[in-house]
C-alpha positions in Angstrom: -16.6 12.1 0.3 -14.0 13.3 2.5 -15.0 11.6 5.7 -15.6 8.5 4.0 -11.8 8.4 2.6 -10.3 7.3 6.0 -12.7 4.5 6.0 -12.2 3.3 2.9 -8.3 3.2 3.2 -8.3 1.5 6.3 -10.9 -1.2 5.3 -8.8 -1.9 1.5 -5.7 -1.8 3.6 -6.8 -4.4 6.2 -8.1 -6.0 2.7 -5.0 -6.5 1.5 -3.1 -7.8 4.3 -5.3 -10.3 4.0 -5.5 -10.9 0.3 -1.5 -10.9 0.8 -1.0 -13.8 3.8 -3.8 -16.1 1.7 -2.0 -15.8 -1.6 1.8 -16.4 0.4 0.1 -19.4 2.4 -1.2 -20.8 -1.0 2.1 -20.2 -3.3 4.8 -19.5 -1.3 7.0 -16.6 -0.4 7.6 -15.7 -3.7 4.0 -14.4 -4.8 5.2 -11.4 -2.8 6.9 -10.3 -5.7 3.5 -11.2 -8.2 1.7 -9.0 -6.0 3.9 -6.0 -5.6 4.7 -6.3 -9.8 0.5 -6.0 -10.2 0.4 -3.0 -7.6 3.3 -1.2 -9.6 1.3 -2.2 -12.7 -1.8 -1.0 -11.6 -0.3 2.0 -10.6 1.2 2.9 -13.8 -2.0 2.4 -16.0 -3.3 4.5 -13.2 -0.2 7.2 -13.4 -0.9 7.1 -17.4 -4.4 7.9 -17.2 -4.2 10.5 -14.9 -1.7 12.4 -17.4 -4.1 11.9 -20.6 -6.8 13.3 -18.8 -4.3 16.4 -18.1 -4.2 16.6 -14.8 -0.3 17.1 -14.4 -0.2 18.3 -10.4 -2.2 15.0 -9.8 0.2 13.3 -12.0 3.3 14.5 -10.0 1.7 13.6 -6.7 1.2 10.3 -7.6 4.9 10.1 -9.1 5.8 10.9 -5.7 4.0 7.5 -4.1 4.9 5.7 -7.8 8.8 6.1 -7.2 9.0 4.5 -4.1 6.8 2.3 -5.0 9.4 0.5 -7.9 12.4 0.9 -5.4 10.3 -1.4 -3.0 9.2 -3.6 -5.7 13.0 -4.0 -7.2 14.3 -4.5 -3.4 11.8 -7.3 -2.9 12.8 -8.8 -6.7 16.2 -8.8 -5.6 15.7 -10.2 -2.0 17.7 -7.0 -0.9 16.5 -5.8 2.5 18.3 -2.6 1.9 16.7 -1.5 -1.0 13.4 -1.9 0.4 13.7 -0.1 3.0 15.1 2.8 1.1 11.3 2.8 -0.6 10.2 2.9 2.9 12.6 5.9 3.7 11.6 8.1 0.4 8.3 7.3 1.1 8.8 9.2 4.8 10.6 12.1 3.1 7.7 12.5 0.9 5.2 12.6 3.1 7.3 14.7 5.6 8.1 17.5 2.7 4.2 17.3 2.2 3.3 18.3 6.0 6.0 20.9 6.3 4.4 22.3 2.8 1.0 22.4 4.0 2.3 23.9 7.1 3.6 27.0 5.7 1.3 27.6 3.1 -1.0 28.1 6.1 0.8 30.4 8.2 
């Protein structure tokens, strides 16, 4: 399952690029935000399953993508650039803590 889990996030990502530019070329610049409010959706039914099932470390790690994910979402609601990118930066940081972490618990 492991090597199939590159695969299968670069084929839903190329997925949804497209999914994106065909629902912006139908309704207009503003489904952007449609789409983003159904990923944070998603995501939260997702984040609220994860936590009835008890599986809290899972749960944080996922808060960790969820967070940045809202900030994004509210910067695109309220056409500020800044704010999006911001989602963009604490989405780095994460990421960046997460290497560093995996890094030491190594050596």
């Amino acid at each position: 399952m492991k090597k199939i889990m590159p695969v299968l996030g670069a084929i839903f990502t190329l997925m949804s690029i497209v999914f994106t530019r065909y629902i912006v070329s139908k309704y207009g610049e503003n489904s952007r935000i449609i789409i983003m409010a159904v990923a944070v959706g998603i995501s939260i039914i997702g984040f609220i399953g994860i936590i009835l099932s008890k599986k809290y470390l899972a749960a944080l790690w996922v808060s960790l993508i969820l967070i940045p994910l809202v900030v994004m979402t509210i910067g695109i609601y309220l056409d500020n650039i800044y704010i999006f990118y911001r989602g963009f930066i604490i989405i780095y940081f994460n990421t960046y803590n997460d290497k560093n972490n995996k890094n030491k618990r190594i050596n």
